[in-house]
N, C-alpha and C positions, 0 to 999 in steps of 0.2 A: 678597776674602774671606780673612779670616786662618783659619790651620789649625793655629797653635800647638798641640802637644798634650801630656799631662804625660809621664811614662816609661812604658811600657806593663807592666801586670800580668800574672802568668797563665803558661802552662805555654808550651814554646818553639813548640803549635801554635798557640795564640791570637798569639801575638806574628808568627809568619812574617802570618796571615790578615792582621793590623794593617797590619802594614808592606805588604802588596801591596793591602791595600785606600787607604792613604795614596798610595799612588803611581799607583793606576788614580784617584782624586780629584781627585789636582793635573794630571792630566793630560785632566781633563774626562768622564774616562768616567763617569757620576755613576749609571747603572743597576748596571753590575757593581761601584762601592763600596758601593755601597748593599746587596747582595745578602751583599758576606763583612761588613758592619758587623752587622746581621741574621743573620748564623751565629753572630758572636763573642756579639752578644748571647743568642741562644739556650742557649747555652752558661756564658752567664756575664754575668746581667741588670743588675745592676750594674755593667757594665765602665766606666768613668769616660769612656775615648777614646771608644770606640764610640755612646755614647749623645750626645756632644759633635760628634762627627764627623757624626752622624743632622742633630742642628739644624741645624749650616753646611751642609749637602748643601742642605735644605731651605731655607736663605736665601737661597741660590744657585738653585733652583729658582723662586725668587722667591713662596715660598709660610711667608711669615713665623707665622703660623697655625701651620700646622704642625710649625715648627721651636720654637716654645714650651714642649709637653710632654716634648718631647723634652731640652732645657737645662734645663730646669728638675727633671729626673729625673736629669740629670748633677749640678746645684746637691747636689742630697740627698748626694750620694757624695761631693763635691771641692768647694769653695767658695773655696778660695785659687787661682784661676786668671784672668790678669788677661784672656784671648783667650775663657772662655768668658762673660767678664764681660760684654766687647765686643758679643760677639753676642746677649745676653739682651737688649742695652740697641738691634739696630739691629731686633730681634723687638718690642718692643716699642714703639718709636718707629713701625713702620709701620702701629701699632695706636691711634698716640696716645696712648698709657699714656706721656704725658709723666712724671710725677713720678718714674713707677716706672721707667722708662728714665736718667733723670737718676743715678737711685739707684746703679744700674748700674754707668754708665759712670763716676761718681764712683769708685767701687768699685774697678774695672778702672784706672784712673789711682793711685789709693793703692796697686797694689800695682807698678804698672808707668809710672812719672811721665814717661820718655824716650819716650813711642809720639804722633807725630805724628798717625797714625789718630787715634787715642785723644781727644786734643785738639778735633778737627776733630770727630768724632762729638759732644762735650759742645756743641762751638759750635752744633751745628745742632739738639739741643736745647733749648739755653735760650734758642736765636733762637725756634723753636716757641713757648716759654712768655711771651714777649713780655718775657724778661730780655735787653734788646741789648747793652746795655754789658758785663755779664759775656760772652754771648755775642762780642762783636769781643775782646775780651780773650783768650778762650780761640783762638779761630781766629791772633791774634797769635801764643802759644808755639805753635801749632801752625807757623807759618810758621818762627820761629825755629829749630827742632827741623829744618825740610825746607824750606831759603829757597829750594832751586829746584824747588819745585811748581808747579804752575801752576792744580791743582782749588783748591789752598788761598785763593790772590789769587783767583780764581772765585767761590767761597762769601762770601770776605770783600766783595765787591763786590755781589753778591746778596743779604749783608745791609745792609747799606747804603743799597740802592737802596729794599729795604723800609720803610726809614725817613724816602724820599722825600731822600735826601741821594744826588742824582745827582750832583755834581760829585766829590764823594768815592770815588763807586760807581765813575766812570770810569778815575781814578789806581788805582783796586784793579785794571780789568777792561785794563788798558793793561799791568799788570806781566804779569797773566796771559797777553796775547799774547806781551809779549817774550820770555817762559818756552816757549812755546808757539803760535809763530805759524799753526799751523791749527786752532789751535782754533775749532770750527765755532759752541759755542755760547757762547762769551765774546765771537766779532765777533757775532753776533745781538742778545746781550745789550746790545751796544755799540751798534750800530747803534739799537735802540729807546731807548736814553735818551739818546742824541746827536737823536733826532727829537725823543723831547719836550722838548729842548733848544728846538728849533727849529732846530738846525745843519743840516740838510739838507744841505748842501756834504761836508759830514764823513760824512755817517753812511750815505749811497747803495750807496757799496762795500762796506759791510761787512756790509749788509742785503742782499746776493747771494748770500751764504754762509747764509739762510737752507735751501740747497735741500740740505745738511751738517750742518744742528742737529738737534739731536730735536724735530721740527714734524713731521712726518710727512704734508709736504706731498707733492702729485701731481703730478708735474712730466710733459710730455709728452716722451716719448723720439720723437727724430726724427732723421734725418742731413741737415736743413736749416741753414740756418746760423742760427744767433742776431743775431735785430736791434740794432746795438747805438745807432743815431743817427746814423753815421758815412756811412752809403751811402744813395743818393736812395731815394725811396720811390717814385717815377713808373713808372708801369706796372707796378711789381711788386706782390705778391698778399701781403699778411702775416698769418700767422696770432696771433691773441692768443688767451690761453689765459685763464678767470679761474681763480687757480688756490687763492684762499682763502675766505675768509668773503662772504655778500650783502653785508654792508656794505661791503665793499674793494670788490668790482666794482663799487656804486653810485658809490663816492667817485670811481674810477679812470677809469673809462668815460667819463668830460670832456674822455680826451684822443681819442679816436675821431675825432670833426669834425677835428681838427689833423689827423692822420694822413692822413684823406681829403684834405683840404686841400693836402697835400701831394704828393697825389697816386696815392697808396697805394689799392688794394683791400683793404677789411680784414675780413677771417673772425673773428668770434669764437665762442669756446664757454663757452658760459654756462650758472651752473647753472639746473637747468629752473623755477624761479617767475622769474628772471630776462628770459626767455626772449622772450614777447611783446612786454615795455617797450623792452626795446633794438632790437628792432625801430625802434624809433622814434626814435631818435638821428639827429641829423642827417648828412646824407652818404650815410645809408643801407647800413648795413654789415649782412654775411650773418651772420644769427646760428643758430650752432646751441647744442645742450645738449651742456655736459660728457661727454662717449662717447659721442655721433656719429659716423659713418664723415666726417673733414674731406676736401675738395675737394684737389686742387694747390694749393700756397701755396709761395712762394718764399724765406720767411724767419718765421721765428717769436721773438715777445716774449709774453713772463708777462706778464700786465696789471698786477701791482704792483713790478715793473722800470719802467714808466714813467716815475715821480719822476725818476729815474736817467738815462735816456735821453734826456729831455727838459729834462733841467738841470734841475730843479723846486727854486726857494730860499721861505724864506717872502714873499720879494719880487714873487715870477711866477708865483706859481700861479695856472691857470686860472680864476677862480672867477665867472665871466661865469653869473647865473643867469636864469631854467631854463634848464638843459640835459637835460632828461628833460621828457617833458609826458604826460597824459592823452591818452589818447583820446574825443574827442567823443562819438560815440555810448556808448560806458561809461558816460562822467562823465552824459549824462544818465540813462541808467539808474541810476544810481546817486543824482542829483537825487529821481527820482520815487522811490525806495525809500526814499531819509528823510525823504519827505512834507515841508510847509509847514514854514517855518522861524522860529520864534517866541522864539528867544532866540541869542546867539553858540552857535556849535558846535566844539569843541575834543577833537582825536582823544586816545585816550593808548593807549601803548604801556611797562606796568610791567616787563616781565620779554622775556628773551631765549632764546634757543639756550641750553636748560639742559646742553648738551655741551662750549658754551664753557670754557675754561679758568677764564676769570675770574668767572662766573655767578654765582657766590658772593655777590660784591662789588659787582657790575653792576646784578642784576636785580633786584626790589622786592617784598614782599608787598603784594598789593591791599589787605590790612587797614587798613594804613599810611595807604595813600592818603583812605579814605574819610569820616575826619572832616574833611578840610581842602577836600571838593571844595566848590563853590561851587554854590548852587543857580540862582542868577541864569543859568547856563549847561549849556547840555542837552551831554553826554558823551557820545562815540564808543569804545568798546571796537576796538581795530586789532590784535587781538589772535586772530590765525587759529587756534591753541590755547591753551587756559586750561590752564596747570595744575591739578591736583586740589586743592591747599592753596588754589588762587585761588577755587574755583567756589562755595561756600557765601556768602564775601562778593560775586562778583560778583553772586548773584540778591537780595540784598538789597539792593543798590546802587541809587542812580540811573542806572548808564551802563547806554545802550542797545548791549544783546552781537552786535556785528553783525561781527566778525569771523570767525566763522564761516561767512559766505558769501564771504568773501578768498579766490578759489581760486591766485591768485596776484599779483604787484604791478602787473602791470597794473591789477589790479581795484584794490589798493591804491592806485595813484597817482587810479585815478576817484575813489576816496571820499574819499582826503585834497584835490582838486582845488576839491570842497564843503564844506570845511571852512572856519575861521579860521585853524584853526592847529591844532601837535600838539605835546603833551609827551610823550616819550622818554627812557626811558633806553636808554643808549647799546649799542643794536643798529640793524638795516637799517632798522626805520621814521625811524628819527632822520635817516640818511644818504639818503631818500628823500624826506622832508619837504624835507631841505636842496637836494638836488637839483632839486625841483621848484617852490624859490623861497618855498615856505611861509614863513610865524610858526611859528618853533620854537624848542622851549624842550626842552635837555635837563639830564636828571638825571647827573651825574660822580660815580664812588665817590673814596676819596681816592685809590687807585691808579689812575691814569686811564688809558686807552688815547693811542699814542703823539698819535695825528691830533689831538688835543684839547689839546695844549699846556701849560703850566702858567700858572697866576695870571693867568687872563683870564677875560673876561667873552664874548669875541666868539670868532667861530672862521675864519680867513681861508679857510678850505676851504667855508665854508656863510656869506656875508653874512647871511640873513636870523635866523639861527642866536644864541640867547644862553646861556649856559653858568651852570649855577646847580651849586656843588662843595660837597661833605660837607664836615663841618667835622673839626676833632679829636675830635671825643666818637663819632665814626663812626658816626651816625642818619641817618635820613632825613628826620623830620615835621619839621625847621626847614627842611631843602632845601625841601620842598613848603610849606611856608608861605611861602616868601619867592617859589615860583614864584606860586602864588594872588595873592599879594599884586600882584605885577608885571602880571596879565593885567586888558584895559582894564574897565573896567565898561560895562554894559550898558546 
């Protein structure tokens, strides 16, 4: 947070409150600045510091909103100041007021051309506006100005990778380690576009520093020792943790039978729709749900440390399918609930975990969907809740809404078991189809998830699996035409 401020105005009491409210600020006390910044202005409403001082409090507070009226009441009194410029431009960048943030920080650069900040701020606005080339341009003199940053090679790499220009993104995210070899979220960053690489060799180690990036993943706190491949498995008790998304435990969970196989008692805890299906993994592993009181276990592995442990290149991955199966009695219950079958039957699953990061980009409006569905075949809604923007088109639909009795994937693997097949985008139903050996067909945004690879059509993690990708124009109705198009006729 910059705290540049101009000369302070006013009688030598306002000036002492200044100065001891600067210095309770930079030293984090942010209630008692806040309280003499609020005397001084009491006293004197226009003080230029104080009402400038009010907004950085506030952006530091992380409550950008707030820090606007406040700068911008500072604007009216002082307007040649390149620090309150800064922060008009990162108040408003958290608002989206792209242009008028641009405006800003252009501003703040015309009066002060040497501030690396400065540079770096412009770069990651006009990256926002979908200006890249000025944006890499600008993050350049920012590096120039500060060559041994290492957030700088970070951003620069992070744009980059936006642009689907991984090899690039790498050389940037590679300076940023040498600069900075703990950095927890440039090895993450690395680790995930060395997967979609397909380098798996490369990118295992550096995808353990997951549990140091901002993921704000759960990791189990224990004084066992961490499994690492190295030591036998026989007669010992291992616990696995799933410790991210449904789809990773479905993808991950394959390697269970190996583990047993090896000799291993293996505990898992799984999140609870997970629950009943892994029951049924072969080998027969204890499964509980994520905050369970666990059993004695003599060594503990994260379920997506596997890859890692198990040497996993795109050459050996497990992908021996099914490895998850229905349950008989479900699957017929789940027979008799969609009555006689008089045409192919074909689940879909449009939309995901709208908490996902990526959801944006992932998940699909059902509107999209519904001129390209095919009447020749009767549709499966796998969709346990509809969003609210979905439900006005689902009940004008052809698809029969029988998600809503999904109490969990158990239930889900009985109804996909009756199926032909399922089209997905890329959430747990997709990784569930796949796992159970289904026809499946998933939908890819152009930012794809690592496990999906680039420029293919197949997925070596899911055989039965075919991969249909956005194109440049970033729509969906040609992806589904071309899925349509591909499904057999009746």
């Amino acid at each position: 947070m910059r705290t540049k401020t101009s000369s302070f105005a006013g009688d030598t009491r306002i000036r002492a409150w200044m100065n001891q409210a600067i210095d309770l600020h930079q030293r984090g006390e942010l209630d008692a600045a806040e309280a003499l910044y609020q005397q001084v202005l009491r006293l004197v409403p226009q003080h230029f510091d104080a009402l400038h001082m009010m907004g950085a409090l506030a952006l530091q507070r992380q409550q950008p909103a707030q820090a606007l009226p406040w700068l911008r009441r500072a604007l009216a009194v002082h307007e040649r100041d390149d620090a309150l410029h800064f922060h008009l431009a990162l108040s408003l960048s958290a608002d989206a007021q792209w242009p008028q943030a641009l405006a800003h920080i252009q501003r703040c650069l015309a009066l002060e051309p040497a501030s690396a900040n400065s540079w770096d701020q412009q770069a990651k606005v006009l990256h926002a506006m979908g200006r890249d080339e000025e944006a890499l341009h600008s993050v350049a003199q920012a590096q120039a100005l500060d060559p041994g940053n290492a957030d700088l090679c970070y951003h620069e790499a992070c744009m980059r990778a936006d642009r689907l220009h991984y090899e690039e993104a790498l050389v940037a995210i590679d300076r940023a380690i040498a600069r900075r070899p703990d950095f927890a979220n440039a090895r993450w960053n690395r680790a995930f576009w060395l997967l979609l690489l397909g380098r798996y060799a490369e990118a295992w180690d550096d995808y353990e520093w997951r549990w140091r990036a901002d993921l704000k993943l759960n990791q189990v706190q224990t004084s066992k020792p961490r499994w690492e491949g190295h030591t036998p498995l026989a007669g010992k008790t291992l616990f696995l943790h799933g410790e991210q998304g449904l789809g990773d435990t479905l993808q991950f969970c394959r390697y269970v039978p190996m583990l047993i196989q090896a000799g291993a008692k293996v505990v898992m805890g799984v999140q609870p729709p997970l629950e009943e299906l892994l029951d049924g993994l072969a080998g027969g592993p204890h499964v509980l749900r994520v905050g369970e009181k666990i059993p004695p276990f003599d060594a503990i592995c994260h379920i997506m440390s596997l890859g890692r442990v198990m040497g996993t290149t795109l050459d050996n991955i497990p992908a021996q399918v099914p490895y998850l199966h229905a349950k008989p009695a479900k699957q017929a219950l789940w027979r008799e609930r969609l009555g006689p079958r008089t045409r192919p039957r074909w689940g879909l699953a449009w939309s995901g975990n709208p908490t996902h990061a990526n959801d944006a980009q992932r998940s699909t409006s059902l509107a999209d969907w519904l001129p390209h569905l095919r009447p020749d075949i009767e549709w499966i809604s796998m969709q346990p809740e509809v969003r609210e923007c979905d439900q006005s088109a689902l009940a004008q639909s052809p698809i029969r809404p029988l998600g809503a009795q999904l109490q969990n994937f158990d239930d889900t693997a009985a109804l996909c078991a009756e199926l032909d097949g399922v089209i997905s985008v890329d959430t747990s139903v997709a990784h569930l189809a796949g796992a159970l050996g289904k026809p499946l067909k998933v939908l890819l945004p152009r930012h794809t998830d690592w496990r999906w690879l680039l420029d293919r059509e197949d997925s070596p993690w899911y055989p039965s699996a075919t991969l249909y990708r956005m194109g440049e124009d970033g729509t969906w109705p040609p992806v589904l035409r071309q899925v349509m198009a591909s499904l057999p006729a009746s």
